[in-house]
MARDO-88239 format. One line per 8 residues: their letters; for each residue x, y, z of C-alpha. Coordinates in steps of 0.5 Angstrom, whole numbers, padded with zeros to 4 digits. Example, Ala and Ser with C-alpha at 12.3 -4.5 7.8 and 13.67 -1.06 7.14 Angstrom:
AS> 0025:-0009:0016 ~ 0027:-0002:0014
//
This chain:
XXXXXXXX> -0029:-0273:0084 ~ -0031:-0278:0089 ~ -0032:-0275:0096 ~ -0027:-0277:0101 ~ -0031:-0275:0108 ~ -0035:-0276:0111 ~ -0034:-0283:0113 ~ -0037:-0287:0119
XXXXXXXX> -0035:-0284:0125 ~ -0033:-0277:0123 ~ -0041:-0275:0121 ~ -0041:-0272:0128 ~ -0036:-0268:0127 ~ -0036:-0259:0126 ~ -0033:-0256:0119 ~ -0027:-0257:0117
XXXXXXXX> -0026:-0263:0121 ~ -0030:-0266:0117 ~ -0029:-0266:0110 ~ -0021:-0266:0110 ~ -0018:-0270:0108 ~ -0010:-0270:0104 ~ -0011:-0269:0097 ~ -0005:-0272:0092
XXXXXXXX> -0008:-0269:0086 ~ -0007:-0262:0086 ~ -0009:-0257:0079 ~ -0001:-0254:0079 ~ -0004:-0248:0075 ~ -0007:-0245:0081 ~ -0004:-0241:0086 ~ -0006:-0237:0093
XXXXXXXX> -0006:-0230:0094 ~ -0001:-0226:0099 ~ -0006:-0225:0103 ~ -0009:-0232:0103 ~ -0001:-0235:0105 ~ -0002:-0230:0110 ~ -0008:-0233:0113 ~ -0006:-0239:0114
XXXXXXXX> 0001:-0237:0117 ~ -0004:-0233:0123 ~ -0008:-0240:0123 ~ -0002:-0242:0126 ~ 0001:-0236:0129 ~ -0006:-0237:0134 ~ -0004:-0244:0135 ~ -0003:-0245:0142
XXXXXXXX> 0004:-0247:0145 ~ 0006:-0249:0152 ~ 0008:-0242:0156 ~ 0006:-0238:0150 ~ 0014:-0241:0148 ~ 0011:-0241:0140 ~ 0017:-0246:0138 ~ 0015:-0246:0130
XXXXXXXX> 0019:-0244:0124 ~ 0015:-0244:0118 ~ 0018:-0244:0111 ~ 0014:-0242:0105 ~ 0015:-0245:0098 ~ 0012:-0242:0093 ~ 0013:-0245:0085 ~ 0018:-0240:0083
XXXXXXXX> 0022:-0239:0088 ~ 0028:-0241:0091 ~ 0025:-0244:0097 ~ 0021:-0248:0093 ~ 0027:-0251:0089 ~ 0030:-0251:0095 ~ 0024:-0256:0097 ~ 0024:-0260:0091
XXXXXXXX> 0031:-0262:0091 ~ 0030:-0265:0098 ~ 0023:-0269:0096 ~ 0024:-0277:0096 ~ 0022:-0280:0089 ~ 0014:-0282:0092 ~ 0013:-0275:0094 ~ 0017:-0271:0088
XXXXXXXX> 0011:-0272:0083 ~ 0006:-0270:0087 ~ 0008:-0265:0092 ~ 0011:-0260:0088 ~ 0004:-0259:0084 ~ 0001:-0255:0090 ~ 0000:-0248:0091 ~ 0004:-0248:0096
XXXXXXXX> 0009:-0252:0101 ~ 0010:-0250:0108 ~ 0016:-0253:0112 ~ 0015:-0253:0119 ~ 0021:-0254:0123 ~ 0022:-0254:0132 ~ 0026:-0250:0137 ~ 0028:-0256:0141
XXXXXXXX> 0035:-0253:0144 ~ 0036:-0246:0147 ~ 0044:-0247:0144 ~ 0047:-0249:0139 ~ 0051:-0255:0144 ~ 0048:-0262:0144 ~ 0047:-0262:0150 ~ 0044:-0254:0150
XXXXXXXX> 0038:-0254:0155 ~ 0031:-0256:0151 ~ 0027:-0250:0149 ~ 0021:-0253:0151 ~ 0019:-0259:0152 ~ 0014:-0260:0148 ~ 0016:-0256:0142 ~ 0014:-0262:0137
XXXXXXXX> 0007:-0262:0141 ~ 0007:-0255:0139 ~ 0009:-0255:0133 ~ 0004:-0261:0131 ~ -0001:-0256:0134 ~ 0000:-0250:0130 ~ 0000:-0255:0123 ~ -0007:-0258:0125
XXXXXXXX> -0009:-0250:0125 ~ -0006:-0249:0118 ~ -0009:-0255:0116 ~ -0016:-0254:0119 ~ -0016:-0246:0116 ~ -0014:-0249:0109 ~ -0020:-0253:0109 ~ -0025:-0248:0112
XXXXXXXX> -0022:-0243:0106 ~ -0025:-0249:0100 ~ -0017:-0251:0100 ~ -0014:-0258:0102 ~ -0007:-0259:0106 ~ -0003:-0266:0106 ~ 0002:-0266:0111 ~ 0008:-0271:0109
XXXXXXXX> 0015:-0272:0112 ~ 0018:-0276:0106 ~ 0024:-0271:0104 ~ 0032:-0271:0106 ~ 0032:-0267:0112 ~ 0039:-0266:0113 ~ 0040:-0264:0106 ~ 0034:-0259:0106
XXXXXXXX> 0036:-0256:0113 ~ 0043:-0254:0110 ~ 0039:-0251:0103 ~ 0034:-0246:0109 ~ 0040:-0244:0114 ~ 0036:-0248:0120 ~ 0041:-0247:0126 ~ 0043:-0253:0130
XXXXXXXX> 0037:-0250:0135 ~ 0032:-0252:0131 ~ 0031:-0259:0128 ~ 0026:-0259:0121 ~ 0020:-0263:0122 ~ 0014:-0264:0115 ~ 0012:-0261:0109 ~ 0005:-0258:0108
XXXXXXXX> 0002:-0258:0102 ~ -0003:-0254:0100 ~ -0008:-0252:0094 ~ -0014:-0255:0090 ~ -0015:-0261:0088 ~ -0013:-0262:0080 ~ -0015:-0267:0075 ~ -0014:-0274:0076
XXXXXXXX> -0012:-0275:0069 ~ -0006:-0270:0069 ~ -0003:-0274:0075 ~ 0000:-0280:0074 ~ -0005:-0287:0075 ~ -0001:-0288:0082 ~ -0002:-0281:0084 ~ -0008:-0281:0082
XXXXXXXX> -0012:-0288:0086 ~ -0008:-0284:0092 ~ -0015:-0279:0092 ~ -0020:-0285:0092 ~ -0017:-0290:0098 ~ -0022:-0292:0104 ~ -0021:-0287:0108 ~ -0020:-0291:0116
XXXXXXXX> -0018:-0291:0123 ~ -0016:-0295:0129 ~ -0022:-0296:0133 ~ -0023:-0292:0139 ~ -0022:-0299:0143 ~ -0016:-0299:0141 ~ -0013:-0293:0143 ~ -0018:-0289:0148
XXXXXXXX> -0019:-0291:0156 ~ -0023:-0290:0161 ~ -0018:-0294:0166 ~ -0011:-0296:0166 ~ -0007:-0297:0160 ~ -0010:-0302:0156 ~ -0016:-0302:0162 ~ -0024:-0301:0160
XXXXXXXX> -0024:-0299:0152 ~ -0028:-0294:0149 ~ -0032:-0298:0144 ~ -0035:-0296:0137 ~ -0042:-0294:0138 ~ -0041:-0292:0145 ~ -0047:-0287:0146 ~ -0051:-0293:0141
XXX> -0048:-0299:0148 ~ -0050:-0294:0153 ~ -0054:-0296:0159
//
C-alpha cells in the first residue's frame, strides 16, 4: 500500500504524529481486544481539560452491538460504506450545559476545546498501538443522539473510527482512491504569526530564511 506520511513539513515530527493519517480502508475481519478498547479510552481519560472538568462521553461501538447498529442508521450515505468497516467506533459528545434548560449555565466554557483534545489523544494512542483513527462527523446527530439517551446537557460532536487498514479491492473504487490522496495543509503563513492578526507570517522553511 502507498505510504501517506511522511510528507514535506511533517519529517520533524515524533511518532505518532508522523505517520498518521485517516484511513478509509479498513479489513472489516479484524477486531480489537477489551483491553486494547480500554487503552484508547485511558488515552482520552488523560487527556487534559480545563479545571480538571473532563467534559466528554465516549460511546463505544463495536459491530454487533446495539451501539453499533445504533450508529450505522445514523451514518450519511458517504460515510455508510466505509465506517461501519472499522473495528470500532467511538462517539464523542460534549458537557456543554449544567441543566437541561437552554439557558442553563455552560459547563465549561471550553468543553468542545476538551473534548477535541481528548479524541486527538485516542487518536494518537491508536497509532502508537499499529492501529489508525479517522475522525468524521457525517452522521444525523439528532437522530443518533435520541438512539444513545444523550441528555439535553450534552451535545453529540464526531465519530472515530478505529482499525487496520484493509484491502483496496474490497472497498468499493471511490472508497478506495480516499487512502491515496495527497496529503496538504495550509501554510504556516496563512494561519501562524509573530504579530497581530494577519501581522508578520511565519514562513514555510522558516529555519532554512532565518538570519
Amino acid at each position: 500500500m502507498t505510504p501517506q506520511a511522511p510528507q514535506p513539513g511533517a519529517e520533524n515530527l515524533a511518532e505518532p504524529l508522523r505517520s498518521r493519517f485517516s484511513v478509509s480502508v479498513y479489513d472489516d475481519s479484524h477486531r480489537l481486544t477489551p483491553e486494547e478498547v480500554e487503552t484508547l479510552l485511558r488515552a482520552a481519560q488523560w487527556a487534559p481539560s480545563a479545571g480538571n472538568s473532563q467534559p466528554w462521553l465516549f460511546f463505544v461501538c463495536v459491530p454487533g452491538t446495539a451501539n453499533h447498529d445504533r450508529l450505522v442508521a445514523a451514518l450519511s450515505r458517504g460515510n455508510s460504506g466505509w465506517v461501519p468497516r472499522a473495528s470500532v467506533v467511538f462517539v464523542t459528545a460534549a458537557h456543554v450545559r449544567t441543566g437541561a434548560e437552554p439557558d442553563a449555565p455552560a459547563y465549561s466554557d471550553y468543553a468542545l476545546h476538551d473534548v477535541g483534545q481528548a479524541a486527538a489523544h485516542l487518536t494518537l494512542q491508536a497509532r502508537a498501538m499499529g492501529l489508525h483513527a479517522h475522525q468524521f462527523a457525517g452522521f444525523d446527530h439528532d437522530a443518533l443522539a435520541d438512539a444513545l439517551g444523550v441528555p439535553p446537557t450534552h451535545r453529540l460532536l464526531t465519530g472515530i473510527a478505529v482499525g487496520v487498514q484493509g484491502d483496496p479491492a474490497d472497498v468499493d473504487e471511490r472508497t478506495a482512491a480516499r487512502d491515496h490522496r495527497d496529503r496538504v495543509r495550509r501554510p504556516l503563513g496563512e494561519w501562524a504569526f509573530r504579530g497581530r492578526f494577519g501581522e508578520l507570517p511565519i514562513p514555510d522553511g522558516l529555519a532554512d530564511s532565518a538570519s
